[in-house]
C-alpha positions in Angstrom: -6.4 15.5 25.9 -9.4 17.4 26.4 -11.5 18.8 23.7 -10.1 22.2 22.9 -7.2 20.6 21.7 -9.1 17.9 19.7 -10.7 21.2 18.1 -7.2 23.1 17.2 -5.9 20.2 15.9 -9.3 19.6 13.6 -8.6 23.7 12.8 -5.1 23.2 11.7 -4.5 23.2 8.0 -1.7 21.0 8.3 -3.7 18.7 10.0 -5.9 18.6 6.9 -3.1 18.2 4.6 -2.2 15.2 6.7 -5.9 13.9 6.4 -6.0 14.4 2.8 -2.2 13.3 1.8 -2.7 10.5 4.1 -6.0 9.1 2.8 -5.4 9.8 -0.8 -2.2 7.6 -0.4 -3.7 5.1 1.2 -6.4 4.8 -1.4 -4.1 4.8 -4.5 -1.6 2.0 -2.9 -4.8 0.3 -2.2 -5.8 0.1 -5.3 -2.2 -0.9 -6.9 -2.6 -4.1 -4.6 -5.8 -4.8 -5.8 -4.9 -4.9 -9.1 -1.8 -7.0 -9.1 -3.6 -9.2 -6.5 -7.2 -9.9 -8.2 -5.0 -9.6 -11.8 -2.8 -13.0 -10.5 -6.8 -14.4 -9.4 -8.2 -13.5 -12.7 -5.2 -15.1 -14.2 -5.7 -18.1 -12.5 -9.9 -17.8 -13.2 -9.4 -17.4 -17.3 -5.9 -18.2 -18.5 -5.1 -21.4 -16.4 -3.0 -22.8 -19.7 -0.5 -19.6 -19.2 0.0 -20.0 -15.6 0.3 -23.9 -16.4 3.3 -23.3 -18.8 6.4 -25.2 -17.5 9.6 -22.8 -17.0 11.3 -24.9 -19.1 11.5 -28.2 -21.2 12.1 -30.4 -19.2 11.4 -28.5 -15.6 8.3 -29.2 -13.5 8.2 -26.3 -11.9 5.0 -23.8 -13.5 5.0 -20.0 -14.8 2.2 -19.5 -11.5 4.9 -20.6 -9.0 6.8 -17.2 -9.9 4.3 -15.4 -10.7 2.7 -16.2 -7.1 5.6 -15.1 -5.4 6.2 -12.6 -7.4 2.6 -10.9 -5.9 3.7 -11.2 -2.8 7.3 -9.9 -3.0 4.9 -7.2 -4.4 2.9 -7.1 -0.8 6.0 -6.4 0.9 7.8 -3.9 -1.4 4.5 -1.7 -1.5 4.1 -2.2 2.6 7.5 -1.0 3.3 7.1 2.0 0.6 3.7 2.5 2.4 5.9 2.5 6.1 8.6 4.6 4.9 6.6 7.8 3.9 4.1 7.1 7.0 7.6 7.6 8.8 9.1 10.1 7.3 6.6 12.9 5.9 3.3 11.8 8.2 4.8 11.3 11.3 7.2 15.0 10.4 3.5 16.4 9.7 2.5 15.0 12.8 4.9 16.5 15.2 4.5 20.1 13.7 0.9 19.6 14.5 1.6 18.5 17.7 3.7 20.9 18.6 1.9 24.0 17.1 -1.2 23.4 19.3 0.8 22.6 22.5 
Protein backbone atom coordinates (compact mmCIF):
# COMPACT_ATOMS: atom_id res chain seq x y z
CA UNK A 1 0.00 0.00 0.00
CA UNK A 2 1.64 3.15 -0.51
CA UNK A 3 1.50 6.01 1.86
CA UNK A 4 -1.42 8.09 0.88
CA UNK A 5 -3.49 5.44 1.88
CA UNK A 6 -1.64 4.78 5.21
CA UNK A 7 -2.52 8.53 5.66
CA UNK A 8 -6.50 8.27 4.87
CA UNK A 9 -6.73 5.55 6.88
CA UNK A 10 -4.80 7.44 9.98
CA UNK A 11 -7.52 10.46 8.85
CA UNK A 12 -10.53 8.30 9.22
CA UNK A 13 -12.47 8.76 12.37
CA UNK A 14 -13.59 5.32 12.35
CA UNK A 15 -10.24 4.26 12.22
CA UNK A 16 -9.74 6.07 15.53
CA UNK A 17 -12.69 4.65 17.01
CA UNK A 18 -11.14 1.35 16.12
CA UNK A 19 -7.83 2.42 17.85
CA UNK A 20 -9.50 3.65 20.84
CA UNK A 21 -12.34 0.75 21.29
CA UNK A 22 -9.75 -1.62 20.43
CA UNK A 23 -6.96 -0.61 22.91
CA UNK A 24 -9.27 0.37 25.72
CA UNK A 25 -10.64 -3.35 25.47
CA UNK A 26 -7.66 -4.77 25.42
CA UNK A 27 -6.46 -2.90 28.47
CA UNK A 28 -9.59 -3.61 30.68
CA UNK A 29 -9.63 -7.56 29.77
CA UNK A 30 -5.96 -7.29 30.58
CA UNK A 31 -6.40 -6.19 33.64
CA UNK A 32 -9.45 -8.78 34.59
CA UNK A 33 -6.69 -11.55 33.93
CA UNK A 34 -4.39 -10.01 36.01
CA UNK A 35 -6.42 -9.91 38.82
CA UNK A 36 -7.87 -13.34 38.89
CA UNK A 37 -4.33 -14.63 37.91
CA UNK A 38 -1.97 -12.84 40.56
CA UNK A 39 -5.32 -13.06 43.03
CA UNK A 40 -4.89 -17.28 42.76
CA UNK A 41 -0.69 -16.37 43.28
CA UNK A 42 -1.34 -14.20 46.15
CA UNK A 43 -3.59 -16.85 47.41
CA UNK A 44 -1.12 -19.29 47.23
CA UNK A 45 1.72 -16.54 48.73
CA UNK A 46 -0.59 -15.65 52.07
CA UNK A 47 -3.41 -18.04 52.66
CA UNK A 48 -1.72 -21.41 51.85
CA UNK A 49 -4.06 -23.07 54.83
CA UNK A 50 -7.29 -22.07 52.57
CA UNK A 51 -6.03 -23.36 49.37
CA UNK A 52 -4.81 -26.58 51.56
CA UNK A 53 -8.47 -27.24 52.76
CA UNK A 54 -9.47 -30.78 51.67
CA UNK A 55 -12.88 -30.82 49.42
CA UNK A 56 -14.19 -33.07 51.78
CA UNK A 57 -13.64 -35.39 54.87
CA UNK A 58 -12.29 -37.81 53.85
CA UNK A 59 -11.15 -36.72 50.04
CA UNK A 60 -7.51 -35.94 49.26
CA UNK A 61 -8.04 -33.85 46.71
CA UNK A 62 -7.39 -29.71 47.79
CA UNK A 63 -9.70 -26.40 47.51
CA UNK A 64 -6.31 -25.16 45.05
CA UNK A 65 -6.88 -28.00 42.62
CA UNK A 66 -10.34 -26.25 41.60
CA UNK A 67 -9.53 -23.22 42.16
CA UNK A 68 -6.34 -23.69 39.68
CA UNK A 69 -8.48 -24.83 37.10
CA UNK A 70 -10.96 -22.72 37.71
CA UNK A 71 -8.23 -19.64 36.55
CA UNK A 72 -7.66 -21.17 33.63
CA UNK A 73 -11.14 -22.11 32.47
CA UNK A 74 -11.14 -18.29 33.25
CA UNK A 75 -8.16 -17.82 30.47
CA UNK A 76 -10.13 -19.40 27.96
CA UNK A 77 -13.64 -17.96 28.55
CA UNK A 78 -12.06 -14.30 28.55
CA UNK A 79 -9.88 -15.28 25.17
CA UNK A 80 -12.82 -16.42 23.28
CA UNK A 81 -14.94 -13.25 24.60
CA UNK A 82 -11.83 -11.26 23.62
CA UNK A 83 -12.02 -13.31 19.80
CA UNK A 84 -15.55 -12.96 19.40
CA UNK A 85 -15.88 -9.00 19.46
CA UNK A 86 -12.35 -8.78 17.59
CA UNK A 87 -14.58 -10.79 14.96
CA UNK A 88 -17.50 -9.25 15.01
CA UNK A 89 -17.35 -5.37 15.69
CA UNK A 90 -13.34 -4.82 14.92
CA UNK A 91 -12.96 -6.70 11.94
CA UNK A 92 -16.97 -4.94 10.72
CA UNK A 93 -14.95 -1.55 11.69
CA UNK A 94 -12.28 -2.76 9.65
CA UNK A 95 -13.89 -3.43 6.43
CA UNK A 96 -15.79 -0.02 6.42
CA UNK A 97 -12.35 1.45 6.80
CA UNK A 98 -11.17 -0.49 4.22
CA UNK A 99 -13.45 0.03 1.96
CA UNK A 100 -14.14 3.82 2.43
CA UNK A 101 -10.52 4.72 1.52
CA UNK A 102 -10.36 2.29 -1.52
Amino acid sequence: MSQEIYARIRANPKYQQLKDTRNAYGWVMTIIMLVVYYGYIALIAFDKEFLAAPLSASGVTTLGIPIGVGVIAFTIVITGIYVRRANGEFDKLKAEIIKEVQ
